[in-house]
PyMOL CGO cylinders between C-alpha atoms (Angstrom):
from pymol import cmd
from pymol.cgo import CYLINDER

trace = [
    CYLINDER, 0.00, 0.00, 0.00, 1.29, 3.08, -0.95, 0.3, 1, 1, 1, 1, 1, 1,
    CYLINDER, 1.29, 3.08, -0.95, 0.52, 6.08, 1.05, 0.3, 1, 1, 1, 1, 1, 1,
    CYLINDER, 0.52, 6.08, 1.05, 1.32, 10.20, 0.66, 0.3, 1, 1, 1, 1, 1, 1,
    CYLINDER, 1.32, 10.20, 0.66, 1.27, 11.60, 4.14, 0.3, 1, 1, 1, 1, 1, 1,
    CYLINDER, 1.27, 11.60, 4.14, -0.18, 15.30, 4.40, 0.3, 1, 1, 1, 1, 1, 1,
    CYLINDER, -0.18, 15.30, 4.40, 2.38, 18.09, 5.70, 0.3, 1, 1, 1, 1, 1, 1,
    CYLINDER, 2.38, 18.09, 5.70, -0.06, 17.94, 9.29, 0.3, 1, 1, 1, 1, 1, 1,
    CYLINDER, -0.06, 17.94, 9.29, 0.79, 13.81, 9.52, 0.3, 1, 1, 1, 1, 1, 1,
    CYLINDER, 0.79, 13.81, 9.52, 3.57, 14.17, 12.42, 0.3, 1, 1, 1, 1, 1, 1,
    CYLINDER, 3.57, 14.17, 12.42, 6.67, 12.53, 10.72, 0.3, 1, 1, 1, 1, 1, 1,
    CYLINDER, 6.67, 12.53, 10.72, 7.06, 10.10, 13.81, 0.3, 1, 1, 1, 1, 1, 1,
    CYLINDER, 7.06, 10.10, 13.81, 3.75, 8.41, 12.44, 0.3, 1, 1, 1, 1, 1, 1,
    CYLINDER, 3.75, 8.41, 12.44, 5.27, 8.38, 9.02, 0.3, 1, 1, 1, 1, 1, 1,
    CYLINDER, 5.27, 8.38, 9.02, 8.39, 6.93, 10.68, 0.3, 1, 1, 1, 1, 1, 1,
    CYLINDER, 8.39, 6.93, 10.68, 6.44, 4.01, 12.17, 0.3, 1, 1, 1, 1, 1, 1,
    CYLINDER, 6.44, 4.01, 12.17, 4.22, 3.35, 9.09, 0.3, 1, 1, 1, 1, 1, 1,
    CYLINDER, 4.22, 3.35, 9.09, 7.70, 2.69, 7.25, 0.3, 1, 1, 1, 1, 1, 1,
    CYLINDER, 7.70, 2.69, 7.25, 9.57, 0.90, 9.86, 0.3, 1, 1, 1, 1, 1, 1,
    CYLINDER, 9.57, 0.90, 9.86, 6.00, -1.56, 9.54, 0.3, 1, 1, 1, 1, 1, 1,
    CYLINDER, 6.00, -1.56, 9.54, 6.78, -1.59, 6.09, 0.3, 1, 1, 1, 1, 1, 1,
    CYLINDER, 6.78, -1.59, 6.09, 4.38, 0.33, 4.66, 0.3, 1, 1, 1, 1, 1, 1,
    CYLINDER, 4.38, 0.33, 4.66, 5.76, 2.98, 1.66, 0.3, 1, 1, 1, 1, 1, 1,
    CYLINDER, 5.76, 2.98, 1.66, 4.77, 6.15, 3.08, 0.3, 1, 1, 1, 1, 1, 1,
    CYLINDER, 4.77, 6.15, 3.08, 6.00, 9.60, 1.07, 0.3, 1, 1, 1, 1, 1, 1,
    CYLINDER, 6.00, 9.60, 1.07, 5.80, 12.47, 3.30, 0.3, 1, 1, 1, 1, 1, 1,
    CYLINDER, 5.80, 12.47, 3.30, 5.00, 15.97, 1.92, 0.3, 1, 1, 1, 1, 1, 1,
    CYLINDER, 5.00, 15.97, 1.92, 6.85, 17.77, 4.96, 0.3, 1, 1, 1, 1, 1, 1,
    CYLINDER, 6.85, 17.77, 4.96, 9.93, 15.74, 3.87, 0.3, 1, 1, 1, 1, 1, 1,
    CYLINDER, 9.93, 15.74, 3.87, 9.10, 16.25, 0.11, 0.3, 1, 1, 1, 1, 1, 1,
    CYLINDER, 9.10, 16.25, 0.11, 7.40, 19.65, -0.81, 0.3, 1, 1, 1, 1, 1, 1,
    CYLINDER, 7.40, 19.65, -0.81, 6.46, 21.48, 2.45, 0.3, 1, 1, 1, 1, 1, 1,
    CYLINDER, 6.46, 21.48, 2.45, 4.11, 24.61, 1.68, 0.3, 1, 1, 1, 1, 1, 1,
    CYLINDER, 4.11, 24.61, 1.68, 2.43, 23.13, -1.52, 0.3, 1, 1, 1, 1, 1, 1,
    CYLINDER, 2.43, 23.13, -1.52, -1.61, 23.66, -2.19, 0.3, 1, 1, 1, 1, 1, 1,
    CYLINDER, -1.61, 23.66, -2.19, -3.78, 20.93, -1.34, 0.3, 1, 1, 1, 1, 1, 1,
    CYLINDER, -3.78, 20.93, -1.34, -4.40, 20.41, -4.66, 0.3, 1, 1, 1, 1, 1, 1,
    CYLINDER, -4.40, 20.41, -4.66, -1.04, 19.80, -5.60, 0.3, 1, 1, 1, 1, 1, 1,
    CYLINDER, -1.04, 19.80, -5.60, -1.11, 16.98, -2.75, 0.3, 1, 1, 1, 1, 1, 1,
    CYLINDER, -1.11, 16.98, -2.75, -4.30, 15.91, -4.67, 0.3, 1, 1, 1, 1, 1, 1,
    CYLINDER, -4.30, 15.91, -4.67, -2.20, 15.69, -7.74, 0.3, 1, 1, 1, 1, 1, 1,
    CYLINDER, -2.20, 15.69, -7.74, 0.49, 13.89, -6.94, 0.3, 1, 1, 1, 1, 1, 1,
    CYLINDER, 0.49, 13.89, -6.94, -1.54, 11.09, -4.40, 0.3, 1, 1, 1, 1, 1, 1,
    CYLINDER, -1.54, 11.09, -4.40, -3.53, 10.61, -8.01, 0.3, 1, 1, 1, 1, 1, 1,
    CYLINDER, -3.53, 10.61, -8.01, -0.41, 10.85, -10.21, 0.3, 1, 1, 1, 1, 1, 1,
    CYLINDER, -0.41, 10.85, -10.21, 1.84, 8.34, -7.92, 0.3, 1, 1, 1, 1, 1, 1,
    CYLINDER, 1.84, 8.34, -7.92, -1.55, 6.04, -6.98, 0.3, 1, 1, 1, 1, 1, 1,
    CYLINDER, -1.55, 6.04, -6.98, -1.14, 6.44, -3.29, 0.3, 1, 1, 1, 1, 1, 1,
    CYLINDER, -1.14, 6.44, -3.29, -3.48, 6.84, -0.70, 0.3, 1, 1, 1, 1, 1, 1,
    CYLINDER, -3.48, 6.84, -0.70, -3.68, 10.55, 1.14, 0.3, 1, 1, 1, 1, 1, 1,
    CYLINDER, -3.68, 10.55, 1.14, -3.59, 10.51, 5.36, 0.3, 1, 1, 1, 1, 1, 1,
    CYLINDER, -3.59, 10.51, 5.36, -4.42, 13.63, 6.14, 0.3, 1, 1, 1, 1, 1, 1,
    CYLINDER, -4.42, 13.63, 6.14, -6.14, 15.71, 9.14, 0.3, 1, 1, 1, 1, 1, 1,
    CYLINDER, -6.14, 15.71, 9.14, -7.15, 18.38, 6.54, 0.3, 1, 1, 1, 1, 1, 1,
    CYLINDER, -7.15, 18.38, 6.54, -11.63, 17.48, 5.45, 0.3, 1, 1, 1, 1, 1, 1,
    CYLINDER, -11.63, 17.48, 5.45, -10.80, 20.25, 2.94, 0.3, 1, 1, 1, 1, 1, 1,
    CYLINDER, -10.80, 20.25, 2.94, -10.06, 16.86, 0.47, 0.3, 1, 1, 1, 1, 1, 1,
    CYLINDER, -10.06, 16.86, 0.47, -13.66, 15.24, 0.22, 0.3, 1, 1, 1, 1, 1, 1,
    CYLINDER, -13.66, 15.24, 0.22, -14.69, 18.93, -1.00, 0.3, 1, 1, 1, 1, 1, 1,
    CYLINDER, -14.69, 18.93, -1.00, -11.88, 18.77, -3.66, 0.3, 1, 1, 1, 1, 1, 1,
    CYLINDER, -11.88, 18.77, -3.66, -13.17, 15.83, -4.76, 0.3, 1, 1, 1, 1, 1, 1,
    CYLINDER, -13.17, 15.83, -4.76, -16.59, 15.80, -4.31, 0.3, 1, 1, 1, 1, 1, 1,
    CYLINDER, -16.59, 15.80, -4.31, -17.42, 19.54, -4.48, 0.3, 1, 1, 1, 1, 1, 1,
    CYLINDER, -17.42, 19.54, -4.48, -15.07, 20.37, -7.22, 0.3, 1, 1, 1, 1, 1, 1,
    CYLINDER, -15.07, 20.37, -7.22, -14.85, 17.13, -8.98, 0.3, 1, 1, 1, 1, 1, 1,
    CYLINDER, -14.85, 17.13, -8.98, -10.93, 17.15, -9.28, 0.3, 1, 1, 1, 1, 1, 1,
    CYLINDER, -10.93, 17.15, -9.28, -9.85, 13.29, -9.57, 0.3, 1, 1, 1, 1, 1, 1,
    CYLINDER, -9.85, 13.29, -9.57, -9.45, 11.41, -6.98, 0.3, 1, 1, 1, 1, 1, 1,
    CYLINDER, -9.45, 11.41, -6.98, -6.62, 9.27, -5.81, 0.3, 1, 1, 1, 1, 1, 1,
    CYLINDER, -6.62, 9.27, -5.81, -6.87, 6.00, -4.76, 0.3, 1, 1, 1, 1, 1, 1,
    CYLINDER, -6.87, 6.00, -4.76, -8.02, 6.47, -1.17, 0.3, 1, 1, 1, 1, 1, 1,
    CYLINDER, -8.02, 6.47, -1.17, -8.10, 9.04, 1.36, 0.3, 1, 1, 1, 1, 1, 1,
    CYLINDER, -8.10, 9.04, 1.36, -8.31, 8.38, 5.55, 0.3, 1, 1, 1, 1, 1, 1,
    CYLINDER, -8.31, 8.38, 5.55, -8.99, 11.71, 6.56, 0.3, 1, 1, 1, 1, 1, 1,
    CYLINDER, -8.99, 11.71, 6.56, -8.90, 11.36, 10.55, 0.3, 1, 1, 1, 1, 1, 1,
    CYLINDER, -8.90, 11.36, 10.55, -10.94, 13.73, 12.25, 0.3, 1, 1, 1, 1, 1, 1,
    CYLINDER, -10.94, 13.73, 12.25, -9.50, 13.80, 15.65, 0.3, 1, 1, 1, 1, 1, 1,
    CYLINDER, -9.50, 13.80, 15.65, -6.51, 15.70, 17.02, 0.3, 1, 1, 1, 1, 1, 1,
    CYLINDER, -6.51, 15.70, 17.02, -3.92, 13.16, 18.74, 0.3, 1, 1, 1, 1, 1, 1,
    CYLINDER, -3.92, 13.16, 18.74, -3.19, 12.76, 21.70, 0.3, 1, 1, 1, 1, 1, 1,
    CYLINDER, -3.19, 12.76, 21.70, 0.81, 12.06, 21.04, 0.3, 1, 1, 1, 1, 1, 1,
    CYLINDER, 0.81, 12.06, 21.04, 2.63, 12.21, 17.14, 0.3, 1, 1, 1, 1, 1, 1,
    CYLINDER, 2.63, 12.21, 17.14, 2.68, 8.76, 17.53, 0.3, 1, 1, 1, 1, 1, 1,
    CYLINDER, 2.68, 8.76, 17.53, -1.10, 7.62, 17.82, 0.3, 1, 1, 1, 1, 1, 1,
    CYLINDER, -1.10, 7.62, 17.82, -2.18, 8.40, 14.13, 0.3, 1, 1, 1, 1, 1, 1,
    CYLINDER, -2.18, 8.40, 14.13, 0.64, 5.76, 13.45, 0.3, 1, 1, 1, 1, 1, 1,
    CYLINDER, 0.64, 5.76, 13.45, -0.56, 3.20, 16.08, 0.3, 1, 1, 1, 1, 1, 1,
    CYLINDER, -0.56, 3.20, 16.08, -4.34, 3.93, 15.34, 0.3, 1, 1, 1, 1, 1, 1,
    CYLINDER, -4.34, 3.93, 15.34, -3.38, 3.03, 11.11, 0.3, 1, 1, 1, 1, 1, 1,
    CYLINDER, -3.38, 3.03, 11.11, -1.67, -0.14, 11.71, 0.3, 1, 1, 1, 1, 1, 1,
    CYLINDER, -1.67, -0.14, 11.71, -4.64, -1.23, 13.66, 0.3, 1, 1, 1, 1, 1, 1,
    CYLINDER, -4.64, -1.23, 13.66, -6.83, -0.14, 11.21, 0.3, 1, 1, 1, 1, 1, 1,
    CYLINDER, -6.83, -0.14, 11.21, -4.83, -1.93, 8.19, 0.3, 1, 1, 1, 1, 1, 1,
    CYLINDER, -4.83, -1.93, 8.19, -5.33, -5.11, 10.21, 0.3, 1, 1, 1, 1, 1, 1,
    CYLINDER, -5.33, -5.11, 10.21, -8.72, -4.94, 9.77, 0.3, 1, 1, 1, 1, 1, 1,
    CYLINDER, -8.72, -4.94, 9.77, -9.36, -7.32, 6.46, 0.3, 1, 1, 1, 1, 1, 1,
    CYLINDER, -9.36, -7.32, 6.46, -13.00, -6.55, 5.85, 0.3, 1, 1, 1, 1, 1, 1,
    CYLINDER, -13.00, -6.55, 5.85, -12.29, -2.74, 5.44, 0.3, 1, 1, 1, 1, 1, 1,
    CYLINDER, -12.29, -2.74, 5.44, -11.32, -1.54, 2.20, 0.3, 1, 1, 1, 1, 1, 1,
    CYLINDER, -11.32, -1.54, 2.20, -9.25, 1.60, 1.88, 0.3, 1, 1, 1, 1, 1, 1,
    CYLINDER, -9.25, 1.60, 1.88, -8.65, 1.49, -2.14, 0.3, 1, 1, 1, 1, 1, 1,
    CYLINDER, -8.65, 1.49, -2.14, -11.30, 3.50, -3.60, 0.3, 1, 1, 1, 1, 1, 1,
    CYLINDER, -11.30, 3.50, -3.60, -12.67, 4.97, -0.23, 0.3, 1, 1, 1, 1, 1, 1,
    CYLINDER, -12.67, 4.97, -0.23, -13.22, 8.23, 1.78, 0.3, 1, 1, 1, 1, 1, 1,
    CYLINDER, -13.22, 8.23, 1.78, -12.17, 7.00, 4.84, 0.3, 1, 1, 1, 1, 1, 1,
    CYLINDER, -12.17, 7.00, 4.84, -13.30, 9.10, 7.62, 0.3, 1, 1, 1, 1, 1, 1,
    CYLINDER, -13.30, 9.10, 7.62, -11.74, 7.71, 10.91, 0.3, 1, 1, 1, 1, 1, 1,
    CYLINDER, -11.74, 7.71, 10.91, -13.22, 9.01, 14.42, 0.3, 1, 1, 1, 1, 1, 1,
    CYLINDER, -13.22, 9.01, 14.42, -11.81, 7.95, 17.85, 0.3, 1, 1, 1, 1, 1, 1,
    CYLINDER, -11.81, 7.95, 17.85, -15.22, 5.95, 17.95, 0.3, 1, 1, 1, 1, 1, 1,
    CYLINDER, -15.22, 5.95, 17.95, -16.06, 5.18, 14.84, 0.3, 1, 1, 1, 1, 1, 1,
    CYLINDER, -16.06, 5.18, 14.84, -15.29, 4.81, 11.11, 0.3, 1, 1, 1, 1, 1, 1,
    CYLINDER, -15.29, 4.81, 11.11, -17.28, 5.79, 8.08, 0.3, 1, 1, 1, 1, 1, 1,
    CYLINDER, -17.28, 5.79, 8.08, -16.68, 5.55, 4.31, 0.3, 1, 1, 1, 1, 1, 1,
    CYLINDER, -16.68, 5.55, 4.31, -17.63, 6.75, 1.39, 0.3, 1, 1, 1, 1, 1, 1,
    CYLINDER, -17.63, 6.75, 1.39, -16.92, 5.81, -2.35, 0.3, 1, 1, 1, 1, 1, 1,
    CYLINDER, -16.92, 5.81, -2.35, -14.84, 7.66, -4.35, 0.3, 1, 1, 1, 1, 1, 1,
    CYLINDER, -14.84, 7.66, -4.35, -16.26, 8.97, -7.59, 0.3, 1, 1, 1, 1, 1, 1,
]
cmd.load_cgo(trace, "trace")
């Protein structure tokens, strides 16, 4: 799974999701300051899936119609320590009857919804 970490995904998390083996680019590490619609370009452009704290990407895509990428967990919570988004993912990837690809992932501290991507 590849995955394009938002500049407000704390780089410890990003740390952890690689040293789990997950490909994780980082735009802090990459291209710190760009639009989030250049995020939205790239995550569609390198097929990765955007973690981000930012809800302004479902009205990108579903407001504006720009094209989505191939998922999007947009976690609506603020954590607790820059290691919990991390912890909270891995737990979340475990999960086998939850599909990420081709989802608007919206992850609560309580709860989980999802909705397809156009």
């Amino acid at each position: 799974m590849q995955l394009l970490a938002n500049e407000n995904f704390p780089l410890v998390s990003v740390q952890l999701l690689r040293q789990a083996g997950y490909e994780v680019a980082s735009i802090t590490e990459d291209s710190p300051g760009i639009e989030d619609t250049e995020v939205l370009a790239r995550a569609v452009d390198e097929q990765r899936i955007i973690l981000t704290f930012d809800r302004d990407y479902g009205e990108l895509i579903y407001r504006f119609r720009l094209p989505p990428p191939k998922g999007v967990i947009y976690l609506r919570f603020r954590p607790h320590t820059p290691e919990e988004p991390a912890a909270i993912l891995l737990n979340l990837f475990q999960t086998q009857e939850l599909q990420i690809e081709g989802w608007f992932t919206i992850l609560e501290r309580d709860r989980i919804r999802q909705r397809p991507l156009p």
